[in-house]
One Martini backbone bead per residue (centre of mass of N, CA, C, O) as a GRO file, in nm:
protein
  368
    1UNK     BB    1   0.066   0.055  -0.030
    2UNK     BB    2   0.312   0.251   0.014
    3UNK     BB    3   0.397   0.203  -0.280
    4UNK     BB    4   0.143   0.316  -0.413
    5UNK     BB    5   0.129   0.605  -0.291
    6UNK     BB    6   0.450   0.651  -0.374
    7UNK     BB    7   0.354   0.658  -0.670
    8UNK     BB    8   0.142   0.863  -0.696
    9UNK     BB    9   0.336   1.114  -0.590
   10UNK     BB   10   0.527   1.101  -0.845
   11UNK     BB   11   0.281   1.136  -1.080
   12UNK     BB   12   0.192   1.405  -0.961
   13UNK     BB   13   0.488   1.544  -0.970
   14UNK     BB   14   0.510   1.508  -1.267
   15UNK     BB   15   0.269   1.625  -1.391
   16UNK     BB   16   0.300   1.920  -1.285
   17UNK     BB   17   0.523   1.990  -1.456
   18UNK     BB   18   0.407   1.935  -1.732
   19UNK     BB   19   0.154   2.146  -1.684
   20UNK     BB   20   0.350   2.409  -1.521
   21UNK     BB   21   0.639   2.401  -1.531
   22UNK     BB   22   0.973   2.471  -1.372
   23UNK     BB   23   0.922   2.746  -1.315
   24UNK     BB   24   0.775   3.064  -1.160
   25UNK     BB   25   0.489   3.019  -1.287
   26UNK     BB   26   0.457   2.864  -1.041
   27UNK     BB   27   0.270   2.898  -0.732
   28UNK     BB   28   0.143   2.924  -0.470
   29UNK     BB   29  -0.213   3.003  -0.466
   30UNK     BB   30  -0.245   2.946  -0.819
   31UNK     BB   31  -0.479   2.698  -0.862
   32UNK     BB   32  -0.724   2.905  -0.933
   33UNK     BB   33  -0.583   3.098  -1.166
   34UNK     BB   34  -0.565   2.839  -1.351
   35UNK     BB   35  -0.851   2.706  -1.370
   36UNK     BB   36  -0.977   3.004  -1.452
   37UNK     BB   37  -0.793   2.999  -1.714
   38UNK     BB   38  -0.883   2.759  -1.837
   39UNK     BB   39  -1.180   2.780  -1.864
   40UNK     BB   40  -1.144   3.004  -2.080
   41UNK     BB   41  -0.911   2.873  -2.289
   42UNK     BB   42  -0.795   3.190  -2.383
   43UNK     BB   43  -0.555   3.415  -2.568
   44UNK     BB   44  -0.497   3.770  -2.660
   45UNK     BB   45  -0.199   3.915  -2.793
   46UNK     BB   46  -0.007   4.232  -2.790
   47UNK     BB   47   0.338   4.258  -2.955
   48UNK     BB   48   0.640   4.498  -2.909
   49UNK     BB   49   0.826   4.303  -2.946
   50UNK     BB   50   1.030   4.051  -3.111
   51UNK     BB   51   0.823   3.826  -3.253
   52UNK     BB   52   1.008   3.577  -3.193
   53UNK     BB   53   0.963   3.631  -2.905
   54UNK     BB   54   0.682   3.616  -2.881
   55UNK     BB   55   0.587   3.351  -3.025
   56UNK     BB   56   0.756   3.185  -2.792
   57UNK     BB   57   0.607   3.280  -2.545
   58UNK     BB   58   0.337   3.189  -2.646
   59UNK     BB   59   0.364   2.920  -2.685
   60UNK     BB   60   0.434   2.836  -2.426
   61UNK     BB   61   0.208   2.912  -2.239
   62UNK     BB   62   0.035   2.701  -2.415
   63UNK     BB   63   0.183   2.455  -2.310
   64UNK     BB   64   0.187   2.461  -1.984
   65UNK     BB   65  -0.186   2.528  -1.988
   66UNK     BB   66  -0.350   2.504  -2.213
   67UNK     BB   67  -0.382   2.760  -2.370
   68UNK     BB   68  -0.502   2.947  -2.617
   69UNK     BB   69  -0.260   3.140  -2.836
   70UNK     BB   70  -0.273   3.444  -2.950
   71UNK     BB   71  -0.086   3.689  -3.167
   72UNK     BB   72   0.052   3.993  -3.225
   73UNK     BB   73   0.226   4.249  -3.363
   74UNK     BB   74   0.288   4.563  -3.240
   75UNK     BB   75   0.346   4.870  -3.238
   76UNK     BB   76   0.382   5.121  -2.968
   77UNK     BB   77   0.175   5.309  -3.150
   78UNK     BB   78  -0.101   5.083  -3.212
   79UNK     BB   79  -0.171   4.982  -2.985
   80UNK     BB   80  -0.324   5.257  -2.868
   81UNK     BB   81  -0.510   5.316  -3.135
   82UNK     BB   82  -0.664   5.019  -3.089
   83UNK     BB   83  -0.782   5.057  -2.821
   84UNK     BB   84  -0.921   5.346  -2.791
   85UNK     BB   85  -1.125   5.261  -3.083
   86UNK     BB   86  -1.281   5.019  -2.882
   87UNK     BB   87  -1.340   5.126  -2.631
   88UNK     BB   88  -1.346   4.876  -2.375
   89UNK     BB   89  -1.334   4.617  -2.620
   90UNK     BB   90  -1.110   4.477  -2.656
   91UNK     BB   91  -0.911   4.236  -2.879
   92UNK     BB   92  -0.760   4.159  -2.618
   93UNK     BB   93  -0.580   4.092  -2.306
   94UNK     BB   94  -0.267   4.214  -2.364
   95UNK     BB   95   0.071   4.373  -2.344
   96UNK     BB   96   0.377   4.298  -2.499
   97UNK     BB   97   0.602   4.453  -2.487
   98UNK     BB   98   0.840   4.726  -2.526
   99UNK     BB   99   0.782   5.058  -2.404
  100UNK     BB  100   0.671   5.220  -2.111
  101UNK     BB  101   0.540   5.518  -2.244
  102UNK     BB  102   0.258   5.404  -2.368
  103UNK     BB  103   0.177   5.268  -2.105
  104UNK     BB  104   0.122   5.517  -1.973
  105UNK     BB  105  -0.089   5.658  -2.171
  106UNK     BB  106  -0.342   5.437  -2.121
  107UNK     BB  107  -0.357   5.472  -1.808
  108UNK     BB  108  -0.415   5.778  -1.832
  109UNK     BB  109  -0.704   5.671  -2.018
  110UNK     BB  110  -0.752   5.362  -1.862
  111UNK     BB  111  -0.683   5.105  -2.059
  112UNK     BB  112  -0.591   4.990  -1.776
  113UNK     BB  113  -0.565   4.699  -1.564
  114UNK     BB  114  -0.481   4.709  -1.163
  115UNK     BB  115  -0.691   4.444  -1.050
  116UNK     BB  116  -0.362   4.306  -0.995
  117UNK     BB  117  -0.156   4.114  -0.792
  118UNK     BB  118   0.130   4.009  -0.862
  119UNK     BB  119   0.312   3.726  -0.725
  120UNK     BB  120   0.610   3.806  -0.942
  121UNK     BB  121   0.677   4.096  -0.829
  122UNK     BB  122   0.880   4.060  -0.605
  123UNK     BB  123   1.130   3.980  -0.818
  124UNK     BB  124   1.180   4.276  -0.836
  125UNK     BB  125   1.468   4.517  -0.829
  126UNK     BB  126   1.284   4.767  -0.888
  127UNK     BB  127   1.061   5.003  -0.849
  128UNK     BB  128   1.082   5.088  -1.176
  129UNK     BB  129   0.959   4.790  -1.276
  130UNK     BB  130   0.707   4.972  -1.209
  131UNK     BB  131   0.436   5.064  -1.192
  132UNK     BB  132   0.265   5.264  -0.888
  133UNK     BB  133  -0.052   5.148  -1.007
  134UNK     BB  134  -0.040   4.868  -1.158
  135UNK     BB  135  -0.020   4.842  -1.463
  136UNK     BB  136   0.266   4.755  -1.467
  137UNK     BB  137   0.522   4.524  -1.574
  138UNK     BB  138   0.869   4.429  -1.563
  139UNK     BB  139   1.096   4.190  -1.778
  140UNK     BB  140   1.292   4.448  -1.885
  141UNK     BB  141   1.606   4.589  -2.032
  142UNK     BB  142   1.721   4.894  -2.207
  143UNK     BB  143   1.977   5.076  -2.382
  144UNK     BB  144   2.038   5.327  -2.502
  145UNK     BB  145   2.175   5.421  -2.828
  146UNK     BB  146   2.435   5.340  -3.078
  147UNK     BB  147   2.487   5.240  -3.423
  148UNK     BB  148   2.752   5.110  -3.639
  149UNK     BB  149   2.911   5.134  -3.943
  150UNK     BB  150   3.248   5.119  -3.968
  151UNK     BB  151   3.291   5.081  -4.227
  152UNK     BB  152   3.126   5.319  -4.349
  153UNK     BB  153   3.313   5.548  -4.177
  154UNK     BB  154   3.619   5.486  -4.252
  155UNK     BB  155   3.556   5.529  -4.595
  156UNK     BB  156   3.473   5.848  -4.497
  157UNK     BB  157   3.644   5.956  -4.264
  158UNK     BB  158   3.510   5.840  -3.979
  159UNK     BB  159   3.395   5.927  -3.662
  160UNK     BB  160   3.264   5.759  -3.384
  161UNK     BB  161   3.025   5.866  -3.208
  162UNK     BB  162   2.974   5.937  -2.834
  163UNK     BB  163   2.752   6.142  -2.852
  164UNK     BB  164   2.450   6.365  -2.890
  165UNK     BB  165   2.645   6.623  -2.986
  166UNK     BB  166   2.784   6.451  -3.252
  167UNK     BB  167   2.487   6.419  -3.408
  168UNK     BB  168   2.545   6.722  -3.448
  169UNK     BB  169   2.732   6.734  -3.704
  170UNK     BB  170   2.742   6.741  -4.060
  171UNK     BB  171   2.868   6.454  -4.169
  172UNK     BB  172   2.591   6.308  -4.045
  173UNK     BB  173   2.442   6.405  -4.297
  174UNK     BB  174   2.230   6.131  -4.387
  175UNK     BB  175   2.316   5.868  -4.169
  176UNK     BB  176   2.076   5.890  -3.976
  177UNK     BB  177   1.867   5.685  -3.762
  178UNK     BB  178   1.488   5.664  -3.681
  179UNK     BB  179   1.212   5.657  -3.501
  180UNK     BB  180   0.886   5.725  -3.499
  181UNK     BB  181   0.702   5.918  -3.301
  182UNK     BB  182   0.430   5.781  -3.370
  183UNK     BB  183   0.497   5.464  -3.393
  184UNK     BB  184   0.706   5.462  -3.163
  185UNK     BB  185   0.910   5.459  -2.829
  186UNK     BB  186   1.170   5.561  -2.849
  187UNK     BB  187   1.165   5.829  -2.927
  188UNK     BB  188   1.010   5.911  -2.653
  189UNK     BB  189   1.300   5.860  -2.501
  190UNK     BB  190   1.454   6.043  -2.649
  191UNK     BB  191   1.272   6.312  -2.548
  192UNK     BB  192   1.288   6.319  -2.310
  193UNK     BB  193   1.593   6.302  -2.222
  194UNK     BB  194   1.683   6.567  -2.363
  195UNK     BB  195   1.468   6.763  -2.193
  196UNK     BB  196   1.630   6.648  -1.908
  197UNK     BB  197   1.932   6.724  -2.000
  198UNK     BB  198   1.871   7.049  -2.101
  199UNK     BB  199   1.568   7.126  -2.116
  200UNK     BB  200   1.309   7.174  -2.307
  201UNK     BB  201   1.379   7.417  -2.552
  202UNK     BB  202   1.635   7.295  -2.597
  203UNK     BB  203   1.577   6.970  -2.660
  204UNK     BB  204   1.374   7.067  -2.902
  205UNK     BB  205   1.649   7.222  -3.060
  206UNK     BB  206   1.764   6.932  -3.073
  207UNK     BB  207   1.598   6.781  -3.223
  208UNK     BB  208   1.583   6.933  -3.484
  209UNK     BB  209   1.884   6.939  -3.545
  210UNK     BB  210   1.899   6.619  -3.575
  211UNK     BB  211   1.684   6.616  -3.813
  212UNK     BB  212   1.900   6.731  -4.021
  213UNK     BB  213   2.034   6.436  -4.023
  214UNK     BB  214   1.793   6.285  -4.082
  215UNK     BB  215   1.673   6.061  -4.316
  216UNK     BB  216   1.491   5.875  -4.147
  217UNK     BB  217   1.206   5.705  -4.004
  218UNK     BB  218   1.070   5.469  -3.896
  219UNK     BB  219   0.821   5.277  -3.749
  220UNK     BB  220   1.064   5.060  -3.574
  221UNK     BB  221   1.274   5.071  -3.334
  222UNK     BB  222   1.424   4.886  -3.488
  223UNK     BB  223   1.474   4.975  -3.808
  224UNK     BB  224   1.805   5.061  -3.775
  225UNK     BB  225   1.945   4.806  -3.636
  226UNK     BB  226   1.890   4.659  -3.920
  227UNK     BB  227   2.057   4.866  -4.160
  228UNK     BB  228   2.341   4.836  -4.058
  229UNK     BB  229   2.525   4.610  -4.150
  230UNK     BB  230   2.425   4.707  -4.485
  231UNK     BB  231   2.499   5.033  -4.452
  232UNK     BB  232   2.201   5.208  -4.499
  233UNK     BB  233   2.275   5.237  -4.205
  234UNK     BB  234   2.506   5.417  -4.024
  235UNK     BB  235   2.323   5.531  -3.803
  236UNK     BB  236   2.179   5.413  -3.493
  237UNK     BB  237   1.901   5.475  -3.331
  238UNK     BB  238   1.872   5.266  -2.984
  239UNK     BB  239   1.907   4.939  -2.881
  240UNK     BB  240   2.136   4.759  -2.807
  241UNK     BB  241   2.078   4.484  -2.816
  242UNK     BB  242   2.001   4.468  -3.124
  243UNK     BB  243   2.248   4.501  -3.223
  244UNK     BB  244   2.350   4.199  -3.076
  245UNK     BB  245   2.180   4.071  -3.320
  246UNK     BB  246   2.311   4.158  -3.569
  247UNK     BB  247   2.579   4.034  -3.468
  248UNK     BB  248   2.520   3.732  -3.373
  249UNK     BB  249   2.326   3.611  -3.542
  250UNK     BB  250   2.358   3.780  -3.832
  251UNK     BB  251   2.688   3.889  -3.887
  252UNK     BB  252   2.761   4.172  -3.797
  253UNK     BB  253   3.094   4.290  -3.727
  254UNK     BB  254   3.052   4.601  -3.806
  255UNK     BB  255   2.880   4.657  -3.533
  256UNK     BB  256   2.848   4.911  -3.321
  257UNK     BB  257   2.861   5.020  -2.976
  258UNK     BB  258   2.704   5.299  -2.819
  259UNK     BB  259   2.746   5.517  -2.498
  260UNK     BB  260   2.670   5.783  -2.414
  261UNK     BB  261   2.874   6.045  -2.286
  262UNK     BB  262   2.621   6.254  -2.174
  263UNK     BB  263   2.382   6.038  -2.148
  264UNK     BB  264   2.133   5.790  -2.044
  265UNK     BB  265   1.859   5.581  -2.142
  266UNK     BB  266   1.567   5.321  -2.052
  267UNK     BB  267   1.390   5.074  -2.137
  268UNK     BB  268   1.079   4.932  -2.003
  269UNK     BB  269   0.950   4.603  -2.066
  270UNK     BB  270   0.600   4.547  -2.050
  271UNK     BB  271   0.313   4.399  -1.871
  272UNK     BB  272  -0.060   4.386  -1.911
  273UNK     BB  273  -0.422   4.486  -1.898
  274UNK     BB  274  -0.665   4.520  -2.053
  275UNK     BB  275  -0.963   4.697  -2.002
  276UNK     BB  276  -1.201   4.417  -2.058
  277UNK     BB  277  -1.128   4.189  -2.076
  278UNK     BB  278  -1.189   3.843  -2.207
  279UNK     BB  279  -0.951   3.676  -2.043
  280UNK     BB  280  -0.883   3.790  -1.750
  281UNK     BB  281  -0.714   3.532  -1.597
  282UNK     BB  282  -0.555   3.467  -1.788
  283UNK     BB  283  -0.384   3.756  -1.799
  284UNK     BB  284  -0.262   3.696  -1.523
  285UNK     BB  285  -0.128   3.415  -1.558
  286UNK     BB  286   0.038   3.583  -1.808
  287UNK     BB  287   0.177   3.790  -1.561
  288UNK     BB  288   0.324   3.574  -1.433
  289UNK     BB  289   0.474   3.422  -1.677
  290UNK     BB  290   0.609   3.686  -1.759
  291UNK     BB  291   0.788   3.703  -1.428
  292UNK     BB  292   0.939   3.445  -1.541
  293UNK     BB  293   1.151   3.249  -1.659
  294UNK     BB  294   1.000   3.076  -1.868
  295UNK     BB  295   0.974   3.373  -2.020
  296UNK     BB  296   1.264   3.532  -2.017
  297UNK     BB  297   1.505   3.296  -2.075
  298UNK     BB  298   1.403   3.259  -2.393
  299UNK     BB  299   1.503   3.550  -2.522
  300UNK     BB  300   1.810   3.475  -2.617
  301UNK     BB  301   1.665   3.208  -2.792
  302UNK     BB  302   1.521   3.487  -2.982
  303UNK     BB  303   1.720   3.754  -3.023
  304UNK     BB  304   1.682   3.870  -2.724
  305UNK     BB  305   1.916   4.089  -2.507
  306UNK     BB  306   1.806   4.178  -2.224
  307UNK     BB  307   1.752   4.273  -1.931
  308UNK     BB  308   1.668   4.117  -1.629
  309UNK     BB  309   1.404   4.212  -1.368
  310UNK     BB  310   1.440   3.910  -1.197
  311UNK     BB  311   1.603   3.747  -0.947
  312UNK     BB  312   1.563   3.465  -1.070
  313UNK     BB  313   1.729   3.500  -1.350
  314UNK     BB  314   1.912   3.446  -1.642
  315UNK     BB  315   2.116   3.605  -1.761
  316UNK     BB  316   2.244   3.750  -2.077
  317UNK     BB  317   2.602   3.697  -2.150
  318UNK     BB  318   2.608   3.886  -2.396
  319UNK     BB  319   2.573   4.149  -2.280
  320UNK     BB  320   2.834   4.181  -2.114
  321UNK     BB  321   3.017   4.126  -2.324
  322UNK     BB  322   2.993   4.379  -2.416
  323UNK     BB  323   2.933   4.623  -2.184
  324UNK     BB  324   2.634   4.603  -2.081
  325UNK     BB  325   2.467   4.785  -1.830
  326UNK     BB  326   2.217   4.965  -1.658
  327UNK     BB  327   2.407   5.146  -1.477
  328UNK     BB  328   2.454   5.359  -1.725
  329UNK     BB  329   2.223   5.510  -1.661
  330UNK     BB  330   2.162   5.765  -1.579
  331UNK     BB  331   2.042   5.918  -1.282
  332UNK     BB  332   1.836   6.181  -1.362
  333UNK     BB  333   1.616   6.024  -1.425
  334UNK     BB  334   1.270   6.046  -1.500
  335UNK     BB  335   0.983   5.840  -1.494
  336UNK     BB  336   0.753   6.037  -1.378
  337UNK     BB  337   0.782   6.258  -1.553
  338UNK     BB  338   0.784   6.074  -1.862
  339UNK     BB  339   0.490   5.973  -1.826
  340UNK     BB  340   0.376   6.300  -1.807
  341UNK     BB  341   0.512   6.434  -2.094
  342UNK     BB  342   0.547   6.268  -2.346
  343UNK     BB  343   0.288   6.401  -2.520
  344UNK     BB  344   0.389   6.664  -2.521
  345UNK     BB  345   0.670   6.636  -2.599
  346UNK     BB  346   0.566   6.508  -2.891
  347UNK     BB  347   0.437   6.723  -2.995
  348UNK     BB  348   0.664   6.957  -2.952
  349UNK     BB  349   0.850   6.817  -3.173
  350UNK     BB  350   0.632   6.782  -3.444
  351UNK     BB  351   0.660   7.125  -3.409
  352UNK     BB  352   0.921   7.206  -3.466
  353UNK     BB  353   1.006   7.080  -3.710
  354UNK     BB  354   0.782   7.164  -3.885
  355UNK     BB  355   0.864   7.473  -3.846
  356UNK     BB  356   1.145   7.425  -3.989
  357UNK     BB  357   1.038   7.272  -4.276
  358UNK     BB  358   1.054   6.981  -4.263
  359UNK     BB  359   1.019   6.661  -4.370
  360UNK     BB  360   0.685   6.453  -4.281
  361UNK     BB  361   0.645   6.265  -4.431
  362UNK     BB  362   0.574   5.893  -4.517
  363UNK     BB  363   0.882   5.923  -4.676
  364UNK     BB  364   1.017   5.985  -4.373
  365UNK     BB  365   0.758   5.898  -4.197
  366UNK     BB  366   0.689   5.589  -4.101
  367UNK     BB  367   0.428   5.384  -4.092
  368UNK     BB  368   0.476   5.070  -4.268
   0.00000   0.00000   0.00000
């Protein structure tokens, strides 16, 4: 009888490692909305990190809970556009990945729901990796800078960039790409950026400036990071990881990677749950299983190097080898400021550039 109970035990807790995953996404406490979300059976992300990453991520957790997931990726641009345009009929239930001034503006218009806290957010190492009002929780980190195609610049006989006050130089006249500010986040963050280190009416004047240096603005943030190896984009600003993507899986080793010697700051790539979702436990389920290992380290097995903000994961190692740390981040960022001017921020960049006369148009401001 003990050897019966005893083999009942073992292929009880073998069944549920196959059922629930060896990683962090199962914790005591969870097994009512594990059911609740098996119950609703189904479940629809909209993702703005790297498809590959989002793909991975959401087959998984399809595999560990058998909840049908579909997802689609759409930049950080769409999906607020999206969202408000439905006004509280959301047709997700969650929003993965991207950078986290998109998810302030949602938030401050109603469109994201807090009325969950997960028990996988204790494992965040700093209070930044999180909304202050619970809208949204953070999976990774990725530091701003500069992407350089190295040969293409040694050809022009020009020196790599090493600041933001660098990329207004005349030389890099045409060389330069960003992404639109009105459909990615980087760009949002840019503009944050600058006008913390500088004061508004600067940073508003160097961004104009800036933009005489810049060739196109991509639709998405990663959009300048894909250019560079093939050296259509010879200086590309974005998010520093993308570039260890083009160089590691991609093969370009002419990718040079400069973090901004005047200061830089961070994207943080949140998970959230649309107010009014239709599968609304699954989406809890789907934000326990964001912030653990389970889904955050199969990210560096699918081309996104980011660092990861929960303690209990395996860092991505070549991060390191390139020498991004978090720390590098300027310190005087103010996450709170940026949550709060985002909008106007970008609104007052997009009337000064086009004051200047310079061409807005959908041929240099990609949309598609």
């Amino acid at each position: 009888m003990k050897k019966t109970l005893s083999l009942l035990l073992v292929l009880s807790m073998v069944f549920a490692l196959c059922v629930f995953g060896q990683g962090a996404a199962y914790a005591d406490g969870m097994d009512d909305l594990i059911a609740a979300a098996k119950a609703e059976g189904e479940l629809v992300v909209y993702g703005s990190c790297e498809e590959e990453y989002l793909a991975a991520a959401c087959e998984n957790f399809q595999k560990l809970y058998g909840i049908k997931t579909t997802y689609q990726r759409l930049s950080t641009g769409e999906v607020p556009a999206k969202i408000e345009e439905e006004n509280g009929k959301p047709s997700a239930d969650v929003w993965f990945g991207g950078t986290n001034n998109p998810y302030d503006g949602l938030a401050a218009k109603g469109f994201l729901d807090n009325s969950y806290v997960p028990q996988n957010a204790s494992h965040l190492t700093k209070d930044i990796y999180k909304d202050p009002n619970g809208y949204w929780y953070g999976i990774y980190t990725g530091l701003l800078g500069f992407m350089v195609n190295k040969d293409e610049l040694n050809r022009m006989g020009l020196e790599t960039p090493q600041s933001w006050d660098d990329l207004l130089k005349p030389e890099y006249k045409g060389l330069i790409w960003l992404s639109n500010y009105m459909t990615a986040g980087t760009p949002k963050l840019v503009a944050n950026l600058m006008i913390q280190l500088k004061g508004h009416d600067e940073g508003i004047q160097y961004l104009v400036d800036l933009d005489k240096n810049i060739q196109v603005y991509t639709k998405s943030g990663s959009g300048p990071s894909k250019n560079v190896g093939t050296g259509e984009c010879v200086i590309g600003i974005g998010f520093l990881h993308d570039g260890i993507t083009q160089i590691v899986d991609n093969g370009y080793d002419n990718v040079g990677l400069v973090v901004p010697s005047d200061g830089t700051a961070c994207e943080i790539g949140p998970v959230a749950i649309f107010k009014g979702a239709a599968h609304l436990n699954a989406a809890r389920l789907f934000v326990e299983y964001a912030l653990s290992p389970d889904c955050v380290e199969i990210a560096a097995n699918h081309g996104s190097y980011q660092f990861l903000v929960i303690d209990n994961a395996k860092q991505p190692e070549v991060a390191a080898e390139f020498g991004l740390d978090p720390s590098l981040v300027w310190d005087g960022y103010d996450f709170a400021e940026a949550a709060a001017d985002t909008a106007q921020n970008v609104e007052d960049v997009m009337a000064a550039i086009a004051a200047s006369g310079s061409d807005t148009g959908e041929g240099r401001f990609k949309t598609s």
